[in-house]
C-alpha positions in Angstrom: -95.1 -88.7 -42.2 -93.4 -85.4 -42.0 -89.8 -85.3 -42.0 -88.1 -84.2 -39.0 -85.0 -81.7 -39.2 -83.0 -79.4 -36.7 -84.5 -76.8 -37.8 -88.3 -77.7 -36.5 -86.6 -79.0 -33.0 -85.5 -75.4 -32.9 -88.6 -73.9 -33.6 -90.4 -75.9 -30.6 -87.9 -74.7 -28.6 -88.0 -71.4 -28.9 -92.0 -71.3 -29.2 -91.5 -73.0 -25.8 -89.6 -70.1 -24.3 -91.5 -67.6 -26.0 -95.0 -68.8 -24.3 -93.1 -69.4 -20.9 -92.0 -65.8 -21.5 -95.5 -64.4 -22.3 -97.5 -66.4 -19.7 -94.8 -64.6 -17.0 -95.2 -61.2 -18.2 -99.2 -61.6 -18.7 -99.7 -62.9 -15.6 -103.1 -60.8 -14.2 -101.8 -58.5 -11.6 -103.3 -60.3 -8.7 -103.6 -58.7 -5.0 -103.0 -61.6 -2.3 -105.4 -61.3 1.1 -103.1 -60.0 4.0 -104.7 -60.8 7.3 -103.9 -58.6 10.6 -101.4 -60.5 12.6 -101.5 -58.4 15.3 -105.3 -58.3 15.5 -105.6 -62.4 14.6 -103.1 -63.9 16.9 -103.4 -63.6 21.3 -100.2 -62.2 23.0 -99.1 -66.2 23.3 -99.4 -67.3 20.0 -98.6 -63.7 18.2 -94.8 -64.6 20.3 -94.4 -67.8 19.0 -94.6 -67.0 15.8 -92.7 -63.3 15.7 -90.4 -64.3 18.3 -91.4 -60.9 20.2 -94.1 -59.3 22.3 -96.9 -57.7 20.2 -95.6 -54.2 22.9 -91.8 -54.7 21.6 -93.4 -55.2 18.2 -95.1 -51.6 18.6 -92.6 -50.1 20.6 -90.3 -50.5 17.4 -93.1 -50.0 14.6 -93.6 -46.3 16.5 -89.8 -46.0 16.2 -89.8 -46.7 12.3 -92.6 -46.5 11.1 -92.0 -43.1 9.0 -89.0 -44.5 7.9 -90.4 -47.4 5.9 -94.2 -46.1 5.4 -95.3 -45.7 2.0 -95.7 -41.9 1.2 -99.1 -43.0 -0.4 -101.3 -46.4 -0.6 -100.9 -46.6 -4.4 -100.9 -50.2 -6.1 -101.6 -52.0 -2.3 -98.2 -50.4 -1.2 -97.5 -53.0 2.4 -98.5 -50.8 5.1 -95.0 -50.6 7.7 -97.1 -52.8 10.1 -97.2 -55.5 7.4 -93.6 -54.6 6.9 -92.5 -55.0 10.1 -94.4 -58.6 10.4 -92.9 -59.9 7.9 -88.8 -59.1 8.4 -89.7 -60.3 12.4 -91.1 -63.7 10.7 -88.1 -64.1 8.8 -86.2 -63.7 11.4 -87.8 -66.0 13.9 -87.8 -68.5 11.1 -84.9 -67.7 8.9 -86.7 -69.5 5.4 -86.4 -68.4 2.2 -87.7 -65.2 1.6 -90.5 -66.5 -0.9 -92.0 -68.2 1.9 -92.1 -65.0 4.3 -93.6 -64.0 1.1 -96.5 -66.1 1.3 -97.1 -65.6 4.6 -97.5 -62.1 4.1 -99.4 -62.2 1.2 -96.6 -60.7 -0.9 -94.2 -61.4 -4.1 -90.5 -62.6 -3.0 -89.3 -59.5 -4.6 -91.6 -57.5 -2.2 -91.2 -59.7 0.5 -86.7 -59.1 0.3 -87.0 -55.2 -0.1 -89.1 -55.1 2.9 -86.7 -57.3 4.8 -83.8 -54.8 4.1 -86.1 -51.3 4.4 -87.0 -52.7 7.8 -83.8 -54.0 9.1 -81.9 -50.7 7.8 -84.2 -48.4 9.8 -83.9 -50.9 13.1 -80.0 -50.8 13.1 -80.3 -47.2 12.4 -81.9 -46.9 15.6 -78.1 -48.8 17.1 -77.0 -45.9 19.2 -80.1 -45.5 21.0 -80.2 -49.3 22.2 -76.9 -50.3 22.4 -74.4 -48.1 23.9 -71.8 -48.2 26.2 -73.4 -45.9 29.8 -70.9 -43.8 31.1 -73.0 -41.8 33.8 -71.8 -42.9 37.7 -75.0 -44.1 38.7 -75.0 -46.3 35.5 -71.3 -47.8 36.1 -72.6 -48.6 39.8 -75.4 -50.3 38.4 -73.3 -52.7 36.3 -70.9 -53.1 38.9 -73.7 -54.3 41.5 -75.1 -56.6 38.9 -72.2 -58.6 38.6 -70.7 -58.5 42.1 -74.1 -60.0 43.1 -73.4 -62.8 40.8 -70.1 -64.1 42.1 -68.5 -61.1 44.2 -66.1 -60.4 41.4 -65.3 -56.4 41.8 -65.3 -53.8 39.2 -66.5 -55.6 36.6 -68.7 -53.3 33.2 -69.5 -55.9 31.0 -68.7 -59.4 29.7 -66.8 -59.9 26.4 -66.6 -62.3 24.1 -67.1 -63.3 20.2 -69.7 -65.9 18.3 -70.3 -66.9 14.7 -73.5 -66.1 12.8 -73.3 -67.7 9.8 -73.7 -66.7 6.1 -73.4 -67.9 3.1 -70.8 -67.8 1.3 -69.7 -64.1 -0.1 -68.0 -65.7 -3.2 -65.5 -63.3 -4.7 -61.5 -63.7 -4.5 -61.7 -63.1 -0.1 -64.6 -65.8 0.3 -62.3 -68.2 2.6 -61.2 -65.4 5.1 -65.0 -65.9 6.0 -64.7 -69.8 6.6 -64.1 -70.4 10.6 -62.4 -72.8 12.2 -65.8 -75.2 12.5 -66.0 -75.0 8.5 -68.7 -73.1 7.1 -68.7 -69.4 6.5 -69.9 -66.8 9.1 -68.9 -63.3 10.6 -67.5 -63.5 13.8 -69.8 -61.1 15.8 -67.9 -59.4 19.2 -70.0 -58.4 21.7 -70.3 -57.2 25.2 -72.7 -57.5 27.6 -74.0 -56.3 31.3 -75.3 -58.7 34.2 -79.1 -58.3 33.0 -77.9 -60.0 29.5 -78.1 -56.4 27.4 -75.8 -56.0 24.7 -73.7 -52.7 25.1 -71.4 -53.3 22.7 -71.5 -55.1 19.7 -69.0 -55.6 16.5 -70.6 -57.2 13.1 -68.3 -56.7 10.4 -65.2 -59.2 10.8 -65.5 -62.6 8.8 -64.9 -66.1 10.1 -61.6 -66.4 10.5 -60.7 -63.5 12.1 -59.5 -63.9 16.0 -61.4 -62.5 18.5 -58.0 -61.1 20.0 -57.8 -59.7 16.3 -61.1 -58.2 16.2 -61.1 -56.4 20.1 -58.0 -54.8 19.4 -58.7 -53.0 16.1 -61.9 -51.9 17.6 -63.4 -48.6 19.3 -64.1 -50.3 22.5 -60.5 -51.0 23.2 -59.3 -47.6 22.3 -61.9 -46.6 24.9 -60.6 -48.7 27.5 -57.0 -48.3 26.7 -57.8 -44.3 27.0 -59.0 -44.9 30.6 -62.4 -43.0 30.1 -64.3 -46.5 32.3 -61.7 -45.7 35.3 -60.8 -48.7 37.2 -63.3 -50.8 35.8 -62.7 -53.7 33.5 -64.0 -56.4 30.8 -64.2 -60.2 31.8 -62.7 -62.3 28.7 -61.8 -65.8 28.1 -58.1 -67.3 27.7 -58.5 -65.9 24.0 -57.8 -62.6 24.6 -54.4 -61.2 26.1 -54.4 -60.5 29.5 -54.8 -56.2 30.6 -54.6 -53.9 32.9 -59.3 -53.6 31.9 -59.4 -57.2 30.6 -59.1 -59.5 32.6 -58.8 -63.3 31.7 -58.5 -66.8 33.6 -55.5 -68.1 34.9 -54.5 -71.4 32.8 -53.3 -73.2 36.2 -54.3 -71.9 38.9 -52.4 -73.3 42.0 -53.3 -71.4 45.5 -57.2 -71.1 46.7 -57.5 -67.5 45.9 -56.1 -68.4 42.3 -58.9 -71.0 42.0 -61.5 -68.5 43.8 -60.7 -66.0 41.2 -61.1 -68.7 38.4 -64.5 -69.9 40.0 -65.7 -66.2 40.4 -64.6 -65.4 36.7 -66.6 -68.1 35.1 -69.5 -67.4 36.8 -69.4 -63.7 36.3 -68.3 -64.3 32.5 -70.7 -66.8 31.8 -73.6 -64.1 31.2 -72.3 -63.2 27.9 -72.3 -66.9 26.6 -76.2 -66.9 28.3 -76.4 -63.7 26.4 -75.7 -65.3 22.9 -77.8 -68.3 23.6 -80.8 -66.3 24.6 -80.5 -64.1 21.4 -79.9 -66.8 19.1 -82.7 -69.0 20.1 -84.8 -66.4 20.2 -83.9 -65.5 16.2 -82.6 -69.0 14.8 -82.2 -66.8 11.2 -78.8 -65.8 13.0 -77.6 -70.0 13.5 -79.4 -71.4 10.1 -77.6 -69.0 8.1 -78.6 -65.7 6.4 -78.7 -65.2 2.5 -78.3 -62.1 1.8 -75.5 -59.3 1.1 -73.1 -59.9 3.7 -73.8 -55.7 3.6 -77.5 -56.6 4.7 -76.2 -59.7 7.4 -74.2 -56.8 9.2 -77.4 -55.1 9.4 -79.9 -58.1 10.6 -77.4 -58.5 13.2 -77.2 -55.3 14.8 -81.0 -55.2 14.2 -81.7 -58.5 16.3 -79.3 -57.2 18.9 -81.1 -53.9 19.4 -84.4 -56.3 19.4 -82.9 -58.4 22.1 -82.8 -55.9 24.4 -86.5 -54.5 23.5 -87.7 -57.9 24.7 -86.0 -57.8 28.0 -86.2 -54.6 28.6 -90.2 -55.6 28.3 -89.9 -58.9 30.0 -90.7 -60.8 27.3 -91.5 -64.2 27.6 -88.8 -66.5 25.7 -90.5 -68.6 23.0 -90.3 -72.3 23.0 -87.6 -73.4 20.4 -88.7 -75.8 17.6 -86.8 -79.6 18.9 -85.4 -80.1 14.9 -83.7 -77.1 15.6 -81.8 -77.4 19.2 -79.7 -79.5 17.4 -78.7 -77.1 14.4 -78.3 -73.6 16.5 -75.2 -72.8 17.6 -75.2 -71.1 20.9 -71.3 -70.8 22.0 -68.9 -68.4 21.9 -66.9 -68.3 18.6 -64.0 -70.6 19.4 -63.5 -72.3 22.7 -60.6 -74.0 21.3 -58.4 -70.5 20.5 -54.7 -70.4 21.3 -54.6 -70.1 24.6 -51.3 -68.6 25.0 -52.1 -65.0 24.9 -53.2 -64.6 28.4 -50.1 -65.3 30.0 -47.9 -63.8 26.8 -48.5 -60.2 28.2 -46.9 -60.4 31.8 -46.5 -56.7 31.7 -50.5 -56.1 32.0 -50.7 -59.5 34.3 -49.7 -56.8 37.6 -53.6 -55.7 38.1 -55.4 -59.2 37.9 -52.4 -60.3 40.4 -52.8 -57.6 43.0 -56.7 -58.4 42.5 -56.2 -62.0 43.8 -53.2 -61.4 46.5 -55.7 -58.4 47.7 -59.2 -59.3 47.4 -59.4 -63.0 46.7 -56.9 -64.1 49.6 -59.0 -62.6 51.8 -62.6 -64.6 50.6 -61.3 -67.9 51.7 
C-alpha cells in the first residue's frame, strides 16, 4: 500500500487546479444561436417580455444605433438590435446578467458590456427626452393639464423623490446610501407634468439624503428661485419647505378653502407618485435592485426615464406585472414619513400659497 504524505495531497491539488484551469482556457470557441426577437414574438407578447412597444424599441435603436454598432461583423460581433434586446430584457426583468446572457445567446461578460454600451448611449440622448419646456404655448399646456385635474392654478410640474435600490457601494461612505426603510438605494428626484412625463429628473444622491436636501442643491431650484417659469410653481409634499414656486400642504387645515386647497393639492400632486409607479412596474430592475457601478445605476436610471416617456409618448400598452412581484416593488415616493416641520418653518415664503387660498380657493366653495 503506498504511503501517503503531504506532499502527494498537494500534488492532487494542484493537478486539480491545473486541469480546471486548462479545461477553462481550452474551451472550443463556441457561437450560441441568437434568434430574432423582434421578428419571433407578435406586438403582445414582444411587450411582455421587453416591457416596451416593438415602435419605442425602433424608435430608440434608430436613435443609437451608430453609437453601439460594431464598426465590423468580425468574431459574431452582437449586432445593436441584439444589443438593444438584451439591456431592455434586463431591465424588464432585473436577473443576473448571465441569465440575460442566455437569453441572448451570449457570454455574461458580453452580455454586461452591452448593458452599459446601451444604457450610456440612451441617457446620452437625456436632454432630448427630458427637459424642462419653456416656450408659452408649452407652459399653457402643463398648466391646462393640471387645472383639469383638480382646478389647482399655475401649476408646471409635480415634485417629489423615490428610492431605486442598489446594492451596496462598499467603500468607507457605503451607509450614507442606506435609507430610512434599510437597504441601500439612490434617492432619485424627479418632476413630472399632468400626462405622467418626467421633465426633470436627479439620479446621483444616495439613500439617506433628504429630498429637501437634494431640491435645494439642484439646478431646478436655482431655476425657479431665478424666476425664469414666472408665476408658475411645483406641487411638493410636507417634506419640502414651503416657497413662493413650491408649494406644499397645509398640516391642519381649519377653514373650507384651507381644506379645498389640501383636497385640490393631493389630487393635482398625486400624478407624480402615479408617475413612479407606472415607471417602476413597467422596469422592476429599478425596485429589485441593480448590481452594478453605482456610476452605471445613475445611468440605467436616466435611461428608463427617457424610455418612460417613449412609451407614452407612443401609447404603449402597460404590461401585466408578474403577482410574486407586486409585493416586492416599491412604488411610493421616497419617505412619506419625513419631518414634517419644514413646510410651516419658512413663514416668510408661506405669503403666495396664502393669498392663493384667501383669493382663489374662498371663492370655489
Amino acid at each position: 500500500m503506498a504511503e501517503w504524505n503531504e506532499d502527494t495531497d498537494s500534488d492532487i491539488e494542484d493537478l486539480e487546479i491545473l486541469n480546471d484551469f486548462n479545461s477553462y482556457f481550452n474551451r472550443p470557441y463556441l457561437v450560441r444561436p441568437r434568434e430574432n426577437n423582434f421578428v419571433k414574438w407578435d406586438d403582445t407578447e414582444f411587450i411582455r417580455r421587453f416591457r416596451v412597444s416593438k415602435n419605442t424599441a425602433f424608435t430608440i435603436l434608430e436613435e443609437i444605433a451608430n453609437d453601439i454598432s460594431h464598426p465590423t461583423n468580425r468574431n459574431h460581433a452582437l449586432s445593436a438590435c441584439n444589443q438593444l434586446l438584451l439591456t431592455l430584457r434586463y431591465y424588464a426583468t432585473g436577473c443576473m446578467q448571465i441569465t440575460v446572457g442566455d437569453f441572448s445567446g451570449v457570454h455574461q461578460t458580453t452580455a454586461g458590456k452591452a448593458i452599459k454600451k446601451v444604457t450610456e448611449a440612451i441617457a446620452s440622448r437625456r436632454c432630448r427626452y427630458i427637459m424642462l419646456q419653456d416656450s408659452e404655448e408649452d407652459k399653457r399646456k402643463h398648466q391646462n393639464g393640471f387645472y383639469n385635474m383638480a382646478r389647482f392654478p399655475l401649476v408646471y410640474g409635480a415634485l417629489d423623490c423615490t428610492h431605486i435600490r442598489i446594492q451596496s457601494p462598499g467603500g468607507q461612505n457605503a451607509e450614507c446610501f442606506r435609507n430610512r426603510k434599510g437597504y441601500f438605494s439612490l434617492n432619485t428626484q424627479a418632476v413630472c407634468n399632468s400626462d405622467l412625463k418626467f421633465s426633470n429628473i436627479v439620479a446621483r444622491w444616495p439613500g439617506a439624503s433628504h429630498d429637501s436636501t437634494i431640491f435645494q442643491n439642484s439646478r431646478l431650484c436655482a431655476i425657479f428661485e431665478s424666476g425664469q417659469m414666472g408665476q408658475l410653481v411645483l406641487l411638493g409634499d410636507a417634506g419640502y419647505p414651503n416657497k413662493k414656486y413650491l408649494l406644499t400642504p397645509l398640516q391642519n387645515p381649519v377653514t373650507e378653502a384651507e381644506k379645498l386647497y389640501n383636497e385640490s393639492h393631493i389630487r393635482t400632486r398625486n400624478c407624480i407618485e402615479r408617475a413612479f409607479g407606472i415607471w417602476k412596474r413597467r422596469f422592476p430592475v429599478l425596485s429589485l435592485g441593480i448590481k452594478t457601478k453605482v456610476e452605471l445605476v445613475q445611468d440605467i436610471i436616466v435611461a428608463t426615464a427617457i424610455l418612460h416617456n417613449l412609451c407614452i409618448k407612443h401609447n404603449d400598452v402597460m404590461p401585466n406585472l408578474d403577482v410574486n412581484l407586486e409585493n416586492i416593488i416599491d412604488v411610493t415616493g421616497s419617505d412619506n414619513n419625513q419631518d414634517t416641520t419644514l413646510s410651516s418653518n419658512y413663514s416668510n415664503n408661506s405669503y403666495r400659497r396664502q393669498m392663493l387660498i384667501d383669493n382663489y380657493f374662498s371663492s370655489l366653495q
